[in-house]
PyMOL Python script that loads the backbone (N, CA, C, O; Angstrom):
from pymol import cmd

cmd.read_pdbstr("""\
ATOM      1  N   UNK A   1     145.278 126.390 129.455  1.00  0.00           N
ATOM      2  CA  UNK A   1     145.007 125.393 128.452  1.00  0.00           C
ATOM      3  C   UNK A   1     146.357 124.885 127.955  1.00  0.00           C
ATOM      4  O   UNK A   1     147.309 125.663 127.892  1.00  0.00           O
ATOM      5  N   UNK A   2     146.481 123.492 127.570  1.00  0.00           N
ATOM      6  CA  UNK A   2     147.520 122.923 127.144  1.00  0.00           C
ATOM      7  C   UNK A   2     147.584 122.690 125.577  1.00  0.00           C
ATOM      8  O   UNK A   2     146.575 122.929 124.913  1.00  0.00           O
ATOM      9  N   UNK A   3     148.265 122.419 125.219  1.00  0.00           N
ATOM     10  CA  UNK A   3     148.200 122.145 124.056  1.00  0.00           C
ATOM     11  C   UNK A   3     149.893 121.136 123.608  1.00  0.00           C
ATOM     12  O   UNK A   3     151.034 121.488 123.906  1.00  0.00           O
ATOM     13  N   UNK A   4     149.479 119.883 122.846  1.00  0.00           N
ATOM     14  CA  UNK A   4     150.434 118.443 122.809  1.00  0.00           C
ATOM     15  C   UNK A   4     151.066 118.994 120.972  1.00  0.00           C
ATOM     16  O   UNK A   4     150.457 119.107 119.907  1.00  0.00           O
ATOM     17  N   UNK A   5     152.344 119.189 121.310  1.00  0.00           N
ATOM     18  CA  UNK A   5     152.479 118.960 119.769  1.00  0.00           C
ATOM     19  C   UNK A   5     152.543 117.510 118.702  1.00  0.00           C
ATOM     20  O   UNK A   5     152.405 117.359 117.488  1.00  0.00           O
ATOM     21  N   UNK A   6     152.790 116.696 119.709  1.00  0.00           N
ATOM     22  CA  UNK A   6     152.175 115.052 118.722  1.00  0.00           C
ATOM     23  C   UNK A   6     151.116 114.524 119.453  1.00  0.00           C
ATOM     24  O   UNK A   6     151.253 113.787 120.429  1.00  0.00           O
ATOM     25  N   UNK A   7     150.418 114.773 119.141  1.00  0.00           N
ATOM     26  CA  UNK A   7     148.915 114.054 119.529  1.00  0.00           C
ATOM     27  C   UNK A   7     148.771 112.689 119.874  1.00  0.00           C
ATOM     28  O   UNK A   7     148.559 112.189 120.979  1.00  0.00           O
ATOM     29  N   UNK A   8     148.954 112.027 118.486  1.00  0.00           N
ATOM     30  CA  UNK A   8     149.328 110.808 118.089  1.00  0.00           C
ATOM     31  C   UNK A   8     149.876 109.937 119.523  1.00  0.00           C
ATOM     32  O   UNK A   8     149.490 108.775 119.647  1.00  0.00           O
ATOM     33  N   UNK A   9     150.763 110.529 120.566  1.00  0.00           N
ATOM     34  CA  UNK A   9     151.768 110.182 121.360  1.00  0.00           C
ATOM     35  C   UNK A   9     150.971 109.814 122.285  1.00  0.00           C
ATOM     36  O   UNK A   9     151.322 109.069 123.200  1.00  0.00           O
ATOM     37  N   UNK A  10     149.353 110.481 122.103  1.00  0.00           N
ATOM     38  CA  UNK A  10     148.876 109.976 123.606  1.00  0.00           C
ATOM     39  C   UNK A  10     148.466 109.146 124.107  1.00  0.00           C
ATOM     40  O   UNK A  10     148.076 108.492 123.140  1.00  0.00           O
ATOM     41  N   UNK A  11     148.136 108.411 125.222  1.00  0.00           N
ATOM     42  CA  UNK A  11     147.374 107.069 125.316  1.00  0.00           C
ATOM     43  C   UNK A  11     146.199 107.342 126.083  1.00  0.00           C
ATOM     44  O   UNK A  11     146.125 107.844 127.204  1.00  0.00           O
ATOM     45  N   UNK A  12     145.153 106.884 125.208  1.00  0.00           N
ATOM     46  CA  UNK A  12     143.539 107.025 125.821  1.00  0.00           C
ATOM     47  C   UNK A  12     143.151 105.854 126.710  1.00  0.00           C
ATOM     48  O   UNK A  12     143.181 104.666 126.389  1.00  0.00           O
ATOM     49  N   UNK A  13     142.809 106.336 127.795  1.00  0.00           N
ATOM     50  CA  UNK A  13     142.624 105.934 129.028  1.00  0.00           C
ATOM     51  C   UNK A  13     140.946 105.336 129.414  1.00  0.00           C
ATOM     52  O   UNK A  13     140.668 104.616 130.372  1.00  0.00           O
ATOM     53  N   UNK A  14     140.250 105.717 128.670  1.00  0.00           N
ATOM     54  CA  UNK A  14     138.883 105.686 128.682  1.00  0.00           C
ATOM     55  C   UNK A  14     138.344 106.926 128.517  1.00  0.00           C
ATOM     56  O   UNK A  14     139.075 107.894 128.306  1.00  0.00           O
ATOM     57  N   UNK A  15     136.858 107.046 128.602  1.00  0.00           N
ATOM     58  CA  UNK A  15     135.742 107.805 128.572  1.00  0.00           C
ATOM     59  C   UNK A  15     136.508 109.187 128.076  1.00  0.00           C
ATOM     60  O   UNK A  15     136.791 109.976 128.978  1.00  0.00           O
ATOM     61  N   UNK A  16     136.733 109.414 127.232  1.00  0.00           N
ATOM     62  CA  UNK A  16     137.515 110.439 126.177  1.00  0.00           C
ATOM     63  C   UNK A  16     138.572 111.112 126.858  1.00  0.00           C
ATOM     64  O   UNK A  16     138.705 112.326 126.700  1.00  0.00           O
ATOM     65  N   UNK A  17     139.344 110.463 127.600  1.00  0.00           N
ATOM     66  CA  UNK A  17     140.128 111.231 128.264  1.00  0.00           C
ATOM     67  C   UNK A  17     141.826 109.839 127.553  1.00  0.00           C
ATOM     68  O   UNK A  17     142.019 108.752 127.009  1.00  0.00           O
ATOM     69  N   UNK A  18     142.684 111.276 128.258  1.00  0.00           N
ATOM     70  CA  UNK A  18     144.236 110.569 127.727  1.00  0.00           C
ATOM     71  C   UNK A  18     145.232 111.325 128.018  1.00  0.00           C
ATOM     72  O   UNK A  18     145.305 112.553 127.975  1.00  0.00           O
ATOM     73  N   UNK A  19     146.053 110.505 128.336  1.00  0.00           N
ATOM     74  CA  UNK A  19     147.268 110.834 129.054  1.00  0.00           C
ATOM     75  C   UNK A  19     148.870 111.034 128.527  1.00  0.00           C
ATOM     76  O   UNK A  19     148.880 110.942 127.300  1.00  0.00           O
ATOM     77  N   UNK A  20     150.048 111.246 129.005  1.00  0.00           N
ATOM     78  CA  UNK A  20     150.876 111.524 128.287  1.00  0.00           C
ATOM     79  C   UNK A  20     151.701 110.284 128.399  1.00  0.00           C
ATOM     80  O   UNK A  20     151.999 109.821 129.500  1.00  0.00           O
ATOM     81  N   UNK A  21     152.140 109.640 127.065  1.00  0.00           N
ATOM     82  CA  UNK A  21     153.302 108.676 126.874  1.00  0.00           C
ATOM     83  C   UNK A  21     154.997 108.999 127.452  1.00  0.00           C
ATOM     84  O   UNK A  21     155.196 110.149 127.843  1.00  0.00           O
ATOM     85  N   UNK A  22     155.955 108.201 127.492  1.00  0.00           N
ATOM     86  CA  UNK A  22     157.220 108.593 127.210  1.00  0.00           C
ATOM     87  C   UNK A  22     157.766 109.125 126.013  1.00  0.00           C
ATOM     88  O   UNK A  22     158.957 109.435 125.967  1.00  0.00           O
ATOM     89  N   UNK A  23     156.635 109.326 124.559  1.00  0.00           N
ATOM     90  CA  UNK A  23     156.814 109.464 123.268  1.00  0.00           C
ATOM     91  C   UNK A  23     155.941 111.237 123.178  1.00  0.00           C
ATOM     92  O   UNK A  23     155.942 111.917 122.151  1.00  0.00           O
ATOM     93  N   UNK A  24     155.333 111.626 124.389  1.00  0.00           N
ATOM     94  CA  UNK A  24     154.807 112.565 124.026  1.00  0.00           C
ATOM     95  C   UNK A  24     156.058 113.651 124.521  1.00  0.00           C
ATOM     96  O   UNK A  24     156.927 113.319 125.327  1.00  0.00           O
ATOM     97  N   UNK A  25     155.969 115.123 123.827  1.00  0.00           N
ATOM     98  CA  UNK A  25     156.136 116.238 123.901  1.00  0.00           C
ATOM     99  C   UNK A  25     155.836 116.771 125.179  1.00  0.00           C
ATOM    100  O   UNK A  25     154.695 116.432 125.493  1.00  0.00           O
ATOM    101  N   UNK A  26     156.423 117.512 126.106  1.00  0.00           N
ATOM    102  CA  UNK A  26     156.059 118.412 127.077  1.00  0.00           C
ATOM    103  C   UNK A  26     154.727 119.246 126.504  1.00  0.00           C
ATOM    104  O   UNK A  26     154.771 119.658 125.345  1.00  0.00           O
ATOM    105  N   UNK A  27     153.901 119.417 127.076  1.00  0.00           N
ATOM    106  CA  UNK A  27     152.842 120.537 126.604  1.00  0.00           C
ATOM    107  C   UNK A  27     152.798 121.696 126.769  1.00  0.00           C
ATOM    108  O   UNK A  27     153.226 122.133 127.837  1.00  0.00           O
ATOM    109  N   UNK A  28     152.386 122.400 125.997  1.00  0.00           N
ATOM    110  CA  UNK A  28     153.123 123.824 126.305  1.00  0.00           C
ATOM    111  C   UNK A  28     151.402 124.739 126.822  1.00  0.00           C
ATOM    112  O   UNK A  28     150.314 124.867 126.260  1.00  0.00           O
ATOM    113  N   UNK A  29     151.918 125.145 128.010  1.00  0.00           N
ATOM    114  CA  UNK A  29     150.550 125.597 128.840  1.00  0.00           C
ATOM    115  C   UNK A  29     150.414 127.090 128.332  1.00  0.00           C
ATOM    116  O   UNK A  29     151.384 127.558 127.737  1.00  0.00           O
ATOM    117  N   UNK A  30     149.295 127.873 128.516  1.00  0.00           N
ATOM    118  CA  UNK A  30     149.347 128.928 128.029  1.00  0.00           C
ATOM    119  C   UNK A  30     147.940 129.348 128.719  1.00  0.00           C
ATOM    120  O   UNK A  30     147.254 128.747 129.545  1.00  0.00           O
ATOM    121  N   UNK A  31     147.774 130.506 128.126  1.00  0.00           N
ATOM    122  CA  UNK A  31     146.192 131.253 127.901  1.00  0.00           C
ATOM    123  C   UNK A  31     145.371 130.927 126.672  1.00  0.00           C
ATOM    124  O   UNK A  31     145.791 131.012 125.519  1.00  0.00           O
ATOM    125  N   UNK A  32     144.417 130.627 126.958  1.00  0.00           N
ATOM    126  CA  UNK A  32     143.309 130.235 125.645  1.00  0.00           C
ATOM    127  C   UNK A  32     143.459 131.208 124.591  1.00  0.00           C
ATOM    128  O   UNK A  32     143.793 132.387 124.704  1.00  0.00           O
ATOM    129  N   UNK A  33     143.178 130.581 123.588  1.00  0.00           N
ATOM    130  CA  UNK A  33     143.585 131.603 122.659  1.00  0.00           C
ATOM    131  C   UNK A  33     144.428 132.375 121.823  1.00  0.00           C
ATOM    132  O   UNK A  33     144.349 133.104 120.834  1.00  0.00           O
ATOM    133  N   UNK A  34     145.573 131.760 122.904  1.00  0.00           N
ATOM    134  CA  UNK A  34     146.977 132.028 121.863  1.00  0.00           C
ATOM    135  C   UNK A  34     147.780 131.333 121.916  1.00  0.00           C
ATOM    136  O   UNK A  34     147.649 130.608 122.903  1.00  0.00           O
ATOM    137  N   UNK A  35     148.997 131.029 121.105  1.00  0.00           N
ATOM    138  CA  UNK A  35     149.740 129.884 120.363  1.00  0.00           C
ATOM    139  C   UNK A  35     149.520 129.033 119.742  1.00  0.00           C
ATOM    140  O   UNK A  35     150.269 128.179 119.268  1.00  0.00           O
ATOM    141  N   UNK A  36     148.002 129.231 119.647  1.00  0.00           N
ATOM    142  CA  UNK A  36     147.812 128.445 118.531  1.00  0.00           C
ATOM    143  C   UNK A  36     146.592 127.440 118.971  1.00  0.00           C
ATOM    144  O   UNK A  36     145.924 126.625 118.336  1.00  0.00           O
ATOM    145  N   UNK A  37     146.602 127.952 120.647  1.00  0.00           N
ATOM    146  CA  UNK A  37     145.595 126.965 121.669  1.00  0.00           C
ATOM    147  C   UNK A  37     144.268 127.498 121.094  1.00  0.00           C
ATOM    148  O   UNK A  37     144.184 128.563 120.483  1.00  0.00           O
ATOM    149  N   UNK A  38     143.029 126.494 121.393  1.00  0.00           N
ATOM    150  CA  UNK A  38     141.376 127.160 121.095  1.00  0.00           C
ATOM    151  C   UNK A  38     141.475 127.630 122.219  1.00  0.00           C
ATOM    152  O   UNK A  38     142.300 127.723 123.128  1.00  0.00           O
ATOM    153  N   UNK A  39     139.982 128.046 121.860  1.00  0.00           N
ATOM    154  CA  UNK A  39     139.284 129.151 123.154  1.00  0.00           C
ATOM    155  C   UNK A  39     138.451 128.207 124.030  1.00  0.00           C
ATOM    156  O   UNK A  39     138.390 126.993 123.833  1.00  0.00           O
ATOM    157  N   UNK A  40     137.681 128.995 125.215  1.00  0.00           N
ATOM    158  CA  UNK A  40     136.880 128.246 125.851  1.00  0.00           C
ATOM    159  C   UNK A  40     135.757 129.262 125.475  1.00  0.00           C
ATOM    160  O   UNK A  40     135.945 130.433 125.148  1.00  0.00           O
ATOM    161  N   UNK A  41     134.741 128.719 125.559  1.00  0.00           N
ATOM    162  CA  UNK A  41     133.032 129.169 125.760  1.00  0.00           C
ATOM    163  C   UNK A  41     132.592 128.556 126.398  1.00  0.00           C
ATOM    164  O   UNK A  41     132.611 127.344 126.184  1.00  0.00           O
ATOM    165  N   UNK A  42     131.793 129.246 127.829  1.00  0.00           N
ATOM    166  CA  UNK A  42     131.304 129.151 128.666  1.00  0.00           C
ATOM    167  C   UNK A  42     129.888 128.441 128.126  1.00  0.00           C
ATOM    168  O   UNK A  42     129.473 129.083 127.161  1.00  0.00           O
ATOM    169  N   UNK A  43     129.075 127.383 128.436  1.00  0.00           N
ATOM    170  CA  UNK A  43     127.683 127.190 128.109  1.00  0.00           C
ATOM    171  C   UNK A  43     127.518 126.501 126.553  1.00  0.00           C
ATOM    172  O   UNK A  43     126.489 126.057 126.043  1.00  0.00           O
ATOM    173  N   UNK A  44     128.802 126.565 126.019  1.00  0.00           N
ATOM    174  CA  UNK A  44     128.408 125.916 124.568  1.00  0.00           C
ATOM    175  C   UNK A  44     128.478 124.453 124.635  1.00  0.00           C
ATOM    176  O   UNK A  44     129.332 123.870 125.302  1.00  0.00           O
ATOM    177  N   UNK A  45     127.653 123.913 123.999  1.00  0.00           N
ATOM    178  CA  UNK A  45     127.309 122.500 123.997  1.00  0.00           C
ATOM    179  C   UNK A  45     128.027 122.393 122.621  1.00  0.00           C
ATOM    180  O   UNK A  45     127.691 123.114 121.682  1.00  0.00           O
ATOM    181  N   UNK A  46     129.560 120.980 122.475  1.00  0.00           N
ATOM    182  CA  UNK A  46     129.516 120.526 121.170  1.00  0.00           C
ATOM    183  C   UNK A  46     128.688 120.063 120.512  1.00  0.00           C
ATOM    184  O   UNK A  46     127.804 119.441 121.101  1.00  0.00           O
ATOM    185  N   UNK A  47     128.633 120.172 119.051  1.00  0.00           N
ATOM    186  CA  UNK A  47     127.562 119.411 118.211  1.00  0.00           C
ATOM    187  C   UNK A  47     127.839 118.318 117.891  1.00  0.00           C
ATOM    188  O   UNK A  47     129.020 118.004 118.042  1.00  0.00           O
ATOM    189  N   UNK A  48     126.873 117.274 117.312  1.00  0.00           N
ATOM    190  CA  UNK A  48     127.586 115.868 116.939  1.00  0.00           C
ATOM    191  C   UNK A  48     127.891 115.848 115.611  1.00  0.00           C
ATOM    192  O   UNK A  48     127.264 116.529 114.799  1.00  0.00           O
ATOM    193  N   UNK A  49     128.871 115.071 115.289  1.00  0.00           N
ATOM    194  CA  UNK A  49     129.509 114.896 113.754  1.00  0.00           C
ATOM    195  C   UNK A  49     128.167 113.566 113.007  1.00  0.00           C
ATOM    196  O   UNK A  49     127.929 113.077 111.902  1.00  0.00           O
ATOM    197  N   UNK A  50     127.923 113.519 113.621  1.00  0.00           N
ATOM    198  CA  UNK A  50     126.951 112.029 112.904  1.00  0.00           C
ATOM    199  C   UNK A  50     125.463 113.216 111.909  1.00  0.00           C
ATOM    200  O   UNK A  50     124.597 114.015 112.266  1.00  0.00           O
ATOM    201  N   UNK A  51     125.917 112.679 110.706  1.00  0.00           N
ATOM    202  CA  UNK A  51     124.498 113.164 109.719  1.00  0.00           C
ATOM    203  C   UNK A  51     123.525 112.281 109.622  1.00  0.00           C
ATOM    204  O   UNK A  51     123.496 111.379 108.784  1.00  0.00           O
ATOM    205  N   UNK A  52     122.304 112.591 110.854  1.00  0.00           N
ATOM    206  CA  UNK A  52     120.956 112.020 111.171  1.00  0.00           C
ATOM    207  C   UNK A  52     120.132 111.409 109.974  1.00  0.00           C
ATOM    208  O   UNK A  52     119.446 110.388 110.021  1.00  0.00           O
ATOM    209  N   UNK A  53     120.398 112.494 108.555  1.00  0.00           N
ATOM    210  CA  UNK A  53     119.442 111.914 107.251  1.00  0.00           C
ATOM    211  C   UNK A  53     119.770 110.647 106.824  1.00  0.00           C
ATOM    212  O   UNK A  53     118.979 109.832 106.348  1.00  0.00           O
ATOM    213  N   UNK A  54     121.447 110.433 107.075  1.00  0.00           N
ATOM    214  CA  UNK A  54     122.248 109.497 105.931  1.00  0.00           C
ATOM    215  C   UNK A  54     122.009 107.926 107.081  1.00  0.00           C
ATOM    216  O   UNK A  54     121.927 106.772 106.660  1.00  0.00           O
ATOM    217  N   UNK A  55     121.934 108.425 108.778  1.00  0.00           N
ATOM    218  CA  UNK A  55     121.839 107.417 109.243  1.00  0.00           C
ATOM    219  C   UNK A  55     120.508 106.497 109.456  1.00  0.00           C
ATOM    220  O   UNK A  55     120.274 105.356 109.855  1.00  0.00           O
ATOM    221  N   UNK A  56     119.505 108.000 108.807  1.00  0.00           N
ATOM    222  CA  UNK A  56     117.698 107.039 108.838  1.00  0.00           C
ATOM    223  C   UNK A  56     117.897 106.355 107.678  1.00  0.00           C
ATOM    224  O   UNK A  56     117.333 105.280 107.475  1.00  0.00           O
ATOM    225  N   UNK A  57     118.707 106.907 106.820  1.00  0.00           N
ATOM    226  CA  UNK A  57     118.582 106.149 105.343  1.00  0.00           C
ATOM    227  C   UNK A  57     119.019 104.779 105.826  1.00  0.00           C
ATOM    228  O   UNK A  57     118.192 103.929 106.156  1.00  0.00           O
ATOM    229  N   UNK A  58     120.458 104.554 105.868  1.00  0.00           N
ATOM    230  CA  UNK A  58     120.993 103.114 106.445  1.00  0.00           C
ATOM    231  C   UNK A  58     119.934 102.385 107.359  1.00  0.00           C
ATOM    232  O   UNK A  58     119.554 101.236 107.132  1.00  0.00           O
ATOM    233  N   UNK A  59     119.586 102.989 108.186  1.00  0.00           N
ATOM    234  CA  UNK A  59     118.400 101.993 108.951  1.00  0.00           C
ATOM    235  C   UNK A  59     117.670 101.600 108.075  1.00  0.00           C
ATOM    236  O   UNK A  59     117.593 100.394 107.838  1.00  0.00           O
ATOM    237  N   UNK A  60     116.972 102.499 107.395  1.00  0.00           N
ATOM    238  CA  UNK A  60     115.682 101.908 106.691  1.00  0.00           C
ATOM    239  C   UNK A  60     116.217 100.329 105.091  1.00  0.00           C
ATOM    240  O   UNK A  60     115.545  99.353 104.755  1.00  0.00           O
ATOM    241  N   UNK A  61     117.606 100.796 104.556  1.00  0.00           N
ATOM    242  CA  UNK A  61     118.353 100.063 103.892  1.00  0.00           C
ATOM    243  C   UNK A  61     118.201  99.140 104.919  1.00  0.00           C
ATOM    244  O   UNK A  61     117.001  99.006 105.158  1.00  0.00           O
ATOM    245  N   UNK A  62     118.957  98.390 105.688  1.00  0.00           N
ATOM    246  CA  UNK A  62     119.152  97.818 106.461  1.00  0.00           C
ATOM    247  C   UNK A  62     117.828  96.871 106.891  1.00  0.00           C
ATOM    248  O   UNK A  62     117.851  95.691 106.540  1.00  0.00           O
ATOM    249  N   UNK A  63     116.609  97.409 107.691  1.00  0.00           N
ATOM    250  CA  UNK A  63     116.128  96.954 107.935  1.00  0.00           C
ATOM    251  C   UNK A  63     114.841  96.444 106.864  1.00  0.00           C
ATOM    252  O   UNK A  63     113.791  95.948 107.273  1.00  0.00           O
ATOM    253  N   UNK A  64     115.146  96.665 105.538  1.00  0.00           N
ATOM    254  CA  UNK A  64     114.386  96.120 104.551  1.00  0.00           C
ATOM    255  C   UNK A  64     115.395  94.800 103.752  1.00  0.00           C
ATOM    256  O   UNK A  64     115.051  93.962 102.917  1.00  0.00           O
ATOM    257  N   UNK A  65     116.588  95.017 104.337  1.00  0.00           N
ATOM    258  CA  UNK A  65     117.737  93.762 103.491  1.00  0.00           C
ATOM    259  C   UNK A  65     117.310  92.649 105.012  1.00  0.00           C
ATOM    260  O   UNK A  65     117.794  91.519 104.963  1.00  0.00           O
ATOM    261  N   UNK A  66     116.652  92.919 105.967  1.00  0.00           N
ATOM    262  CA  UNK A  66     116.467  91.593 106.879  1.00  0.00           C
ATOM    263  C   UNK A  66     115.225  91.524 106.858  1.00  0.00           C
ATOM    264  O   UNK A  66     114.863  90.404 107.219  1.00  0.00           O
ATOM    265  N   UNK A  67     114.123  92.406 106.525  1.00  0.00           N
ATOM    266  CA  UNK A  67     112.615  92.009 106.235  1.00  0.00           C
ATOM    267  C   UNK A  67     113.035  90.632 105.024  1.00  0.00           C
ATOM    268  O   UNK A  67     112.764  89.453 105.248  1.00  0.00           O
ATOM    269  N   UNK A  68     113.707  91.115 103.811  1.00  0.00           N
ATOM    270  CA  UNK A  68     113.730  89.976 102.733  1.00  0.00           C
ATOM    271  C   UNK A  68     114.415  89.175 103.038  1.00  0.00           C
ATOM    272  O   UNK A  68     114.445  88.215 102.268  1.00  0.00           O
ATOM    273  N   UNK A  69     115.119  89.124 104.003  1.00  0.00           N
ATOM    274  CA  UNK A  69     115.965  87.792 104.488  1.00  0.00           C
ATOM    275  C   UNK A  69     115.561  86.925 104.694  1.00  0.00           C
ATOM    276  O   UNK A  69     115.809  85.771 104.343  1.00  0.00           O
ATOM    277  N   UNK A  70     114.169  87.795 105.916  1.00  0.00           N
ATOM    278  CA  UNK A  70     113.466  86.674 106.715  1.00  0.00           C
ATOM    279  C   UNK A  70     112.425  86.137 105.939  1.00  0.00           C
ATOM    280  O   UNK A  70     111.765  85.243 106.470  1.00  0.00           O
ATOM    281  N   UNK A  71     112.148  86.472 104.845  1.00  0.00           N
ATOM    282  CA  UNK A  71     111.186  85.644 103.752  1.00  0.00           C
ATOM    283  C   UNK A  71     111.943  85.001 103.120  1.00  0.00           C
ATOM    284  O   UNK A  71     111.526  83.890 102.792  1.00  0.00           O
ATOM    285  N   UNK A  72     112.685  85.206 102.885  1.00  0.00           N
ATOM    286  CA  UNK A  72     113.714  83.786 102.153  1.00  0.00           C
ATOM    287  C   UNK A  72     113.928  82.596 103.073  1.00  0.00           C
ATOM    288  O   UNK A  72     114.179  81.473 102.637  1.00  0.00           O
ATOM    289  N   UNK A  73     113.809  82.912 104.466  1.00  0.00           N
ATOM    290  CA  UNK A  73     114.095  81.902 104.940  1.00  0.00           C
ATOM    291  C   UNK A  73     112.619  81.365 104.917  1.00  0.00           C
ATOM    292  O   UNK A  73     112.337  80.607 103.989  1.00  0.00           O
ATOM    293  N   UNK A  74     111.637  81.677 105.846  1.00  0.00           N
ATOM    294  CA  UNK A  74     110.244  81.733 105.557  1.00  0.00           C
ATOM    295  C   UNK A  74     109.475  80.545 104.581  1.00  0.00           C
ATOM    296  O   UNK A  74     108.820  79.531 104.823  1.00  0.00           O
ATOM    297  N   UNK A  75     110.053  81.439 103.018  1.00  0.00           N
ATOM    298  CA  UNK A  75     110.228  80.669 102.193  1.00  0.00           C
ATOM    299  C   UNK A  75     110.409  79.228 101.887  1.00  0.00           C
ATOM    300  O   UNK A  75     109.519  78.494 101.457  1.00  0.00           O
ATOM    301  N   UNK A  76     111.875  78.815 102.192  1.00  0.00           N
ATOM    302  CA  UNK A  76     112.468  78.016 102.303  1.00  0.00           C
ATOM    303  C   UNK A  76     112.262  76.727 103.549  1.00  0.00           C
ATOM    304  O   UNK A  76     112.644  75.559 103.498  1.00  0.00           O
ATOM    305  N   UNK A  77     111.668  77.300 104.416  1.00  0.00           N
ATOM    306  CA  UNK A  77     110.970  76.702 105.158  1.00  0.00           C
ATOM    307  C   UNK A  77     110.007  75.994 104.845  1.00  0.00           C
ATOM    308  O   UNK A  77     109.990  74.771 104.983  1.00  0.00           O
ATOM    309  N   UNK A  78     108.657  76.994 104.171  1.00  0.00           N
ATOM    310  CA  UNK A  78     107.862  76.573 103.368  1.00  0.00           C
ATOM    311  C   UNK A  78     107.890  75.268 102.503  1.00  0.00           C
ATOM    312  O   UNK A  78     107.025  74.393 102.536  1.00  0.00           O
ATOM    313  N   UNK A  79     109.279  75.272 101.542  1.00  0.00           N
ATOM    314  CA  UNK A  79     109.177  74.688 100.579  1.00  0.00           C
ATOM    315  C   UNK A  79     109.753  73.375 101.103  1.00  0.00           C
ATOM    316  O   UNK A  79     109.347  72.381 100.500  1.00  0.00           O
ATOM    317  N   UNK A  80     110.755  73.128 102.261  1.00  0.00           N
ATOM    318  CA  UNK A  80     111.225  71.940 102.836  1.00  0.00           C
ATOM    319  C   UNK A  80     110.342  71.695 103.564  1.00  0.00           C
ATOM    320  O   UNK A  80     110.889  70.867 104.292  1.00  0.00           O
ATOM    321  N   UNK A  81     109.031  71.831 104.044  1.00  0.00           N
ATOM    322  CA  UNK A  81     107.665  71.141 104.709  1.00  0.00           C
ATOM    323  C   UNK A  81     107.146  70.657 103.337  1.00  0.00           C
ATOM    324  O   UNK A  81     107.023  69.432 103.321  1.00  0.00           O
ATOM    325  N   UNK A  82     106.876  71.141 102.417  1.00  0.00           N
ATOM    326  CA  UNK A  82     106.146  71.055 101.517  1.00  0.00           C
ATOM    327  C   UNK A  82     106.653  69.853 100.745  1.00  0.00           C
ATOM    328  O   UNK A  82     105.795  69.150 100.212  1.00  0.00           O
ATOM    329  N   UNK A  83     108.038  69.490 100.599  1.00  0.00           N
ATOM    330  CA  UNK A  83     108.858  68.384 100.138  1.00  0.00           C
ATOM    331  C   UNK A  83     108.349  67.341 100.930  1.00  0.00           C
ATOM    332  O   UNK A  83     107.658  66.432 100.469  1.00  0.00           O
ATOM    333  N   UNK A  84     108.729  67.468 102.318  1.00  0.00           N
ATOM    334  CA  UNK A  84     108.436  66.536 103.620  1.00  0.00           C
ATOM    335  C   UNK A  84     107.213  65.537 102.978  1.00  0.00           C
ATOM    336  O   UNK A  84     107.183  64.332 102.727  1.00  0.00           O
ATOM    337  N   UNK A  85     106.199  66.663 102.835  1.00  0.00           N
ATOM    338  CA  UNK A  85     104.625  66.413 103.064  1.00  0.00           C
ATOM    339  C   UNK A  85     104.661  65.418 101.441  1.00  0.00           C
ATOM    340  O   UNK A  85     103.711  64.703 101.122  1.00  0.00           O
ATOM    341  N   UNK A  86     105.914  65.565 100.584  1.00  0.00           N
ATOM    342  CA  UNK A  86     105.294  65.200  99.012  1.00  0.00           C
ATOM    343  C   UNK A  86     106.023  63.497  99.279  1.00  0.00           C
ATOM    344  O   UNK A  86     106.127  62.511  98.548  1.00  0.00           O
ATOM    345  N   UNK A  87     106.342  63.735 100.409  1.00  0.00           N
ATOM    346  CA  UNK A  87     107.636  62.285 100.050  1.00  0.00           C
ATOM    347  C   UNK A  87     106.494  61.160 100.974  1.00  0.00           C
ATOM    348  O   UNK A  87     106.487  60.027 100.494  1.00  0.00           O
ATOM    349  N   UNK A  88     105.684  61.331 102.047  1.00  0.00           N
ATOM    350  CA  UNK A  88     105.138  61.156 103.006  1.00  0.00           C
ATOM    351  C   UNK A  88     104.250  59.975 101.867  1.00  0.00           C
ATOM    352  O   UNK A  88     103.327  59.282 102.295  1.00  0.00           O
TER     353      UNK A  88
END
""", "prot")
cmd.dss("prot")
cmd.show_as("cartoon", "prot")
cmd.util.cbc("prot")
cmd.orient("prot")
């Protein structure tokens, strides 16, 4: 396992991967687990950082600020036929 002491230095290449700059540090290779490197686990799946409650909330925010949108326009529609029809 490697491990970059400026991170920052690297350039991401795509699909979560990244490579080393002329600004990066040699990496210092080792055994998992020590110098400071993580470990590996065999079979562990990362978890995701995204909190599922806070993101149904925003949907449901969200998709009630364009339900009333679309009646305002609706609306407004309404009321410029309704002009049309008064001038006629």
């Amino acid at each position: 396992m490697a491990s970059i002491r400026n991170p920052e230095s690297l350039v991401a290449v795509g699909d979560s991967a990244f490579q080393l700059s002329e600004k990066s540090a040699l990496p210092a290779i080792g055994t998992p687990g020590t110098g400071g490197r993580g470990s590996i686990l065999g079979g562990a799946v990362e978890a995701s950082t995204v909190d599922i409650a806070r993101e149904f909330t925003n949907l449901i925010v969200l998709q009630r600020g364009y339900q009333a949108n679309t009646r305002v326009i609706t609306t407004v529609d309404e009321i410029s036929q309704e002009t049309i029809n008064l001038k006629r």
